[in-house]
N, CA and C atoms as a LAMMPS dump frame, in Angstrom:
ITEM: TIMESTEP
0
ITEM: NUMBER OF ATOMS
306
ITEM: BOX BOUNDS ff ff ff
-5.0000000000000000e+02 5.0000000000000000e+02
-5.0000000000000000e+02 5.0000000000000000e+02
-5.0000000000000000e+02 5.0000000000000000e+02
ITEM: ATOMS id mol type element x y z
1 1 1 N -264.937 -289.826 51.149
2 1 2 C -265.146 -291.196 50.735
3 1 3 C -266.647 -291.473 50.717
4 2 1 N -267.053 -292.298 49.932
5 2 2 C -268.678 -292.267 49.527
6 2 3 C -269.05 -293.222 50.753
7 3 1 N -269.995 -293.376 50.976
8 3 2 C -270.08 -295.006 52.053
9 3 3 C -270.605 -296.067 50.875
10 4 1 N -270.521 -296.898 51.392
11 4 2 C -270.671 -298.562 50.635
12 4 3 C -270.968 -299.478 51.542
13 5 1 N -271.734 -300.334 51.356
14 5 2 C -272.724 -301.386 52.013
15 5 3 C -270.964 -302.337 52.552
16 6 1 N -270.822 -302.327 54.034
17 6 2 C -269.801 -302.973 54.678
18 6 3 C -269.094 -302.31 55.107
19 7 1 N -269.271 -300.917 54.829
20 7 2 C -267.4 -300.072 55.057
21 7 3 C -267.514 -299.45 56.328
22 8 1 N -266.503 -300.02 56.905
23 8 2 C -266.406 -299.88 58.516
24 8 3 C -265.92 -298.326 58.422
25 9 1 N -266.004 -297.798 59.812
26 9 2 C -266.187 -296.445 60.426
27 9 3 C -266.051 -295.757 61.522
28 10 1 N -265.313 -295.22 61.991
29 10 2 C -265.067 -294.518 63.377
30 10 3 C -265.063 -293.039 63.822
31 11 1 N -265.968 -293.022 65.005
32 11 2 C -265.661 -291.489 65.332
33 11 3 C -264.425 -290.615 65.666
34 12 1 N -263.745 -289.295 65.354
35 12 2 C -262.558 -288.943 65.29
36 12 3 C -263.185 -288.161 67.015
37 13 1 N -264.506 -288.219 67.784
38 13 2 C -264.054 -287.708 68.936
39 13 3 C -264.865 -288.348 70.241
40 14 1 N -265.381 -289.702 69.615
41 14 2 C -265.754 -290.576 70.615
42 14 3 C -265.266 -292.284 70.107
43 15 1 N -265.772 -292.834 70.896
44 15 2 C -265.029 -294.328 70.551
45 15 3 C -266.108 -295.311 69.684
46 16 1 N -267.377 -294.523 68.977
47 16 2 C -268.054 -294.841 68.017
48 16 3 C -267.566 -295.432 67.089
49 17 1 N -268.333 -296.712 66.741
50 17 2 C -267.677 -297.228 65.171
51 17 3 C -268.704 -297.768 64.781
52 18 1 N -268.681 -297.892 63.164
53 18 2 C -270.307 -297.936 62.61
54 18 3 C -269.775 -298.958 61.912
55 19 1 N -271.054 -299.684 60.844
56 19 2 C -270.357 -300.585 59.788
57 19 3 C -272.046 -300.015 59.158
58 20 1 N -271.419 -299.501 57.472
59 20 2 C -272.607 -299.514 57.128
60 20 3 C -273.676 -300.548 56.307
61 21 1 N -275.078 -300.508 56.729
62 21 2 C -275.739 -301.641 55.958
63 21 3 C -276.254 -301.321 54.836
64 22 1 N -276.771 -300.293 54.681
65 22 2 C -277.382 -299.8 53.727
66 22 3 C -276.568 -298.301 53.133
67 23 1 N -276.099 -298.023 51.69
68 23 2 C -275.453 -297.023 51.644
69 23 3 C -277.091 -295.786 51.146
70 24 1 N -276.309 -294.441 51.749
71 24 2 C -277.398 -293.644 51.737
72 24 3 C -277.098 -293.175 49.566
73 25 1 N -278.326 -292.697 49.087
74 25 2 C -278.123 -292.431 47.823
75 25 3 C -277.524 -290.797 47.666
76 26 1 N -277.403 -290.024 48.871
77 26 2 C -276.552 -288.58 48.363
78 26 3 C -275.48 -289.145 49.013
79 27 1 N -274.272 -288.001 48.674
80 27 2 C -272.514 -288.02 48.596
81 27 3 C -272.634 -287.006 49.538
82 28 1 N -273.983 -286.745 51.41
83 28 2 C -273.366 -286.353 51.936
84 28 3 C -272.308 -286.862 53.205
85 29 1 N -271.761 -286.226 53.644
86 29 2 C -271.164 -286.59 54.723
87 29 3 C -271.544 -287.203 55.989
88 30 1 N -271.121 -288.562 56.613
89 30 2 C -271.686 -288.798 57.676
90 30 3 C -270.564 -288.364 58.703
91 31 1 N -271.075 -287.721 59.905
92 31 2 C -270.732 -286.929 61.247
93 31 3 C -271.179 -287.854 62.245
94 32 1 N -270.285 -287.765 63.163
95 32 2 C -270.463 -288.353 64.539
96 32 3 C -269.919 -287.234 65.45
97 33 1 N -270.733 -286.566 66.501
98 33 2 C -270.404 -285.543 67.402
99 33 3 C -269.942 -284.029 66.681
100 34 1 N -270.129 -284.284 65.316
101 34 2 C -270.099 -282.404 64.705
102 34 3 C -269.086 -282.802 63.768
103 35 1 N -268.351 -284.304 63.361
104 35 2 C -266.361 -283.794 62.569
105 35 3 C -267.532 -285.224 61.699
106 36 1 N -266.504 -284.937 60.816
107 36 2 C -266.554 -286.337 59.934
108 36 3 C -266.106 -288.042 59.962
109 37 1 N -266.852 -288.828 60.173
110 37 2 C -266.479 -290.379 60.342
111 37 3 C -265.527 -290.348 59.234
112 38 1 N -264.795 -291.714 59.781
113 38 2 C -262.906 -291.652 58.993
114 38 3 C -262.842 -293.856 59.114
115 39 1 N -262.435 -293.422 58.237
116 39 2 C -262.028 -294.863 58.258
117 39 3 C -261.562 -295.874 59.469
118 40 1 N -261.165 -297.144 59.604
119 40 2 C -260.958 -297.924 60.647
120 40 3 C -259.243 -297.133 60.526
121 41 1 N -258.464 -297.183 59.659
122 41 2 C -257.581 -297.281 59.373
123 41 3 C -256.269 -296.235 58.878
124 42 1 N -257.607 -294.683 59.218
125 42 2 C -257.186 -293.355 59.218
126 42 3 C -257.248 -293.12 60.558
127 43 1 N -256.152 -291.691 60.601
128 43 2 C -255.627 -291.096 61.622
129 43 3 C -256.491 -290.392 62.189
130 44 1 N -256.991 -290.546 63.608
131 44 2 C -257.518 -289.075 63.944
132 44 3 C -256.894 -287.993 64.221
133 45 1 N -258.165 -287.009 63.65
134 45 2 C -257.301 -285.548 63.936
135 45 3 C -257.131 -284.636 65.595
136 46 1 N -256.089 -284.425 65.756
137 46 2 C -255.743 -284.146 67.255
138 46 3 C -256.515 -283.112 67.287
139 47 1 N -257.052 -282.689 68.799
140 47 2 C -257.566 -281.819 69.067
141 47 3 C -259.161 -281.969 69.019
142 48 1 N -259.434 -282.329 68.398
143 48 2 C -261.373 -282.14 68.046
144 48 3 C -261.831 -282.571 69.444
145 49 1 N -263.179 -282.042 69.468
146 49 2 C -264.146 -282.071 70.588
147 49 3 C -265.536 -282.501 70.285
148 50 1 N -266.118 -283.091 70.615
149 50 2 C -267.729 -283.087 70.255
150 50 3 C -268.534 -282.231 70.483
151 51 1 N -268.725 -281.89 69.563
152 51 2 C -270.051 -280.723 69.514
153 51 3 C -271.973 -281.276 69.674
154 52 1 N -271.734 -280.326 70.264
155 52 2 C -273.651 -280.31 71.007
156 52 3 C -273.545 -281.399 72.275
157 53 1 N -274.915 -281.554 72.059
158 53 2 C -275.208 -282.605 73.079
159 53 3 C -275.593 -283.729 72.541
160 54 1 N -276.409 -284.924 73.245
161 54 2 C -277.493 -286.01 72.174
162 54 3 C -277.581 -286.836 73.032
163 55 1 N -278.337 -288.193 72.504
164 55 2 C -278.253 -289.355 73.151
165 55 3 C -276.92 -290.182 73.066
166 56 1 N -276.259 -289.984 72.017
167 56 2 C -275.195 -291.078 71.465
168 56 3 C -275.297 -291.83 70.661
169 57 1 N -274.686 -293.101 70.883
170 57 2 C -274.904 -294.065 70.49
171 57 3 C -275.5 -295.346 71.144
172 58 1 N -276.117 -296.164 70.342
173 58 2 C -276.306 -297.799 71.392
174 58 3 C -275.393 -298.956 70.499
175 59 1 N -274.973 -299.578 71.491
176 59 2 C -274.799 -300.72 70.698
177 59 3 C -275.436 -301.824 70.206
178 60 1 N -275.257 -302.289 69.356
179 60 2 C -276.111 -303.603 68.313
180 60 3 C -277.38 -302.877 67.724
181 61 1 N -277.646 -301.019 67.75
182 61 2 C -278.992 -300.63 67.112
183 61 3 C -278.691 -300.001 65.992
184 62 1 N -279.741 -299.876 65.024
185 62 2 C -279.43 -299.83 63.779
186 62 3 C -279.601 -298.337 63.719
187 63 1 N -279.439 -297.13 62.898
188 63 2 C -279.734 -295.883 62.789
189 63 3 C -280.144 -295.77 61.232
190 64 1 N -281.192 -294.688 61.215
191 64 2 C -281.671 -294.496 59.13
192 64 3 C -281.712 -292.927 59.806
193 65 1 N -281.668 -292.231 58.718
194 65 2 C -281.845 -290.764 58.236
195 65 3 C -283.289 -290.002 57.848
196 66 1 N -283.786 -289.548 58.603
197 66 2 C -285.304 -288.837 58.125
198 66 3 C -285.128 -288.341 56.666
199 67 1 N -283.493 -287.721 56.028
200 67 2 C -283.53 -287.063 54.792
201 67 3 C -282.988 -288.081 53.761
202 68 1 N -282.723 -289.166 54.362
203 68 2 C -282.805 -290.239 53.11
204 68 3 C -282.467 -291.454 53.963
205 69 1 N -283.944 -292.027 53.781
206 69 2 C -284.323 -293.101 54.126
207 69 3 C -283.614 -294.515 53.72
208 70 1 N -282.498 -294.309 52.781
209 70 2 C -281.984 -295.504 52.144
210 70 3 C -280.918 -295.563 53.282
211 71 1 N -280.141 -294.916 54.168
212 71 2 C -279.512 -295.105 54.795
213 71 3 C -279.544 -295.989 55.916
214 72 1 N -278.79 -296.79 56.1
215 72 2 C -279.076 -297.878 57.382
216 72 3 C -277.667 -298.303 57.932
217 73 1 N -277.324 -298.014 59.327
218 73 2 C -276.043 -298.142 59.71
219 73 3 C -275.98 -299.08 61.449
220 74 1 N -275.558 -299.663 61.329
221 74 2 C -275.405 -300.821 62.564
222 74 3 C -274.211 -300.305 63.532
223 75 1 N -274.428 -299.993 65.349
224 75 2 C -273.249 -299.449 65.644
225 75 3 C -272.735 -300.458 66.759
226 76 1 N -271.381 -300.661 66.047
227 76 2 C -271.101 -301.717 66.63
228 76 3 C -269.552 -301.773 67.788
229 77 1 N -269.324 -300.456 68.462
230 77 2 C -269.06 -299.877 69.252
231 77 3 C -270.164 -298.487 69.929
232 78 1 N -270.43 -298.341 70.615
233 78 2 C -271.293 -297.543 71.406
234 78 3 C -269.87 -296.271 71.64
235 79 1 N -271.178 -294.595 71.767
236 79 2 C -269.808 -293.401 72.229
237 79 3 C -271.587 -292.545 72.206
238 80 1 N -270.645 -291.609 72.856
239 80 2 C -271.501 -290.095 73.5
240 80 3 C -271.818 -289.266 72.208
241 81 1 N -270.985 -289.275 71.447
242 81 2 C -271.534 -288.227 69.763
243 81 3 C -272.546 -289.041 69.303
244 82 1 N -273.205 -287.938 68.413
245 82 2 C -274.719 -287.845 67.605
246 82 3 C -274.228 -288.188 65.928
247 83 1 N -274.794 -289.265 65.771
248 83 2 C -274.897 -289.245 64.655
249 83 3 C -275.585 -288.973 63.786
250 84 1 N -275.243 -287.899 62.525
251 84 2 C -276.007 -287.259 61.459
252 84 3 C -275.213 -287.536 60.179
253 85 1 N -276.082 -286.882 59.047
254 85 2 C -275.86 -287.513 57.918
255 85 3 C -276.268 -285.808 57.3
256 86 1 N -275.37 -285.016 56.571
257 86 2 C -275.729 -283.974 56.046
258 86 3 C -275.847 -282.811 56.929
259 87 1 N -275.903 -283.271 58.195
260 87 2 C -276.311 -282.216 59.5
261 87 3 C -277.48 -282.656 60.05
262 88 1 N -278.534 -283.833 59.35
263 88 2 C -279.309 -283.717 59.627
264 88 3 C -279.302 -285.374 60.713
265 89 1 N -279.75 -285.18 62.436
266 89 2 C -279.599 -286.325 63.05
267 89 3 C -280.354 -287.563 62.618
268 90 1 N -279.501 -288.434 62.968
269 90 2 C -280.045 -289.881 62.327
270 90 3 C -281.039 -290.487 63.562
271 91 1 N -281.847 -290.926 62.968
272 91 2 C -282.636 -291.993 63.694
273 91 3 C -282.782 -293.261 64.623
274 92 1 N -282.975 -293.376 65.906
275 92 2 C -283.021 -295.338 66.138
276 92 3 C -284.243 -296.2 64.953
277 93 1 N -283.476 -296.968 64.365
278 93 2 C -284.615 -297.535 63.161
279 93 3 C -285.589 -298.285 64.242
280 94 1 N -286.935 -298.509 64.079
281 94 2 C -287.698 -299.377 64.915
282 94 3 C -287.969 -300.318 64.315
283 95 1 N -288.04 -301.771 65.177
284 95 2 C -288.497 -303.347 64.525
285 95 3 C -290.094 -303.127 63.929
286 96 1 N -289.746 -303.47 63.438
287 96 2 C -291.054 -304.14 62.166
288 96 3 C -291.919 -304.986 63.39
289 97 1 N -293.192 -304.784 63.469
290 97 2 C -294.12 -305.632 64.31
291 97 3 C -294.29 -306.733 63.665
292 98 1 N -294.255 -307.779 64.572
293 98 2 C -294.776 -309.465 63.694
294 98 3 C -295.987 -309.339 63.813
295 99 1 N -296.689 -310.125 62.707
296 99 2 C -298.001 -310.117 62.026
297 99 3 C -298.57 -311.288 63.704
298 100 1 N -299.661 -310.568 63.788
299 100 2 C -300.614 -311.33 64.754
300 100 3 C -301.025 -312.774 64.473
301 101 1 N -300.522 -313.949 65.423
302 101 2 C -300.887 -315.283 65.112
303 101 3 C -302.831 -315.263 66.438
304 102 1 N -303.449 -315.495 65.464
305 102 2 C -304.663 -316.179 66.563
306 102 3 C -305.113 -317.838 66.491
């Protein structure tokens, strides 16, 4: 399934769930803990495990992709899997500094 700006998301081996903000411009796959994110509303597949290690997830922080920057995803359940996009791990996006008042 392609992602699309809103389309909710869950990890098949942690209790991760994403909603995306920004859709990325390639048709690759987004991964949470090594398997593929699945719909709110699909089955997970029995058995899977999370692969590697990582930080996880946070909740209410946004994540973008070093290999395509158009990606922007809000996680709005927190879990122990890594989220990547292609294989490649996603980012904590950082706030924009406010312009200096003197």
């Amino acid at each position: 399934m392609k992602p699309k700006p809103g389309l909710r998301l869950r990890s098949q081996v942690d209790p991760t769930e994403i909603i995306i903000v920004r859709a990325p411009a390639t048709d690759e796959v987004l991964t949470c803990g090594g398997h593929p994110m699945v719909g709110m509303d699909e089955e997970v597949a029995p058995g899977l495990a999370s692969e590697g290690g990582g930080a996880g997830t946070q909740l209410g922080k946004r994540y973008t992709s070093p290999k395509d920057p158009g990606l922007e995803i809000l996680v709005t359940k927190p879990g122990s899997g890594t989220l990547a996009l292609g294989g490649v791990e996603l980012e904590l996006k950082q706030a924009k500094p406010l312009p200096a008042s003197d």
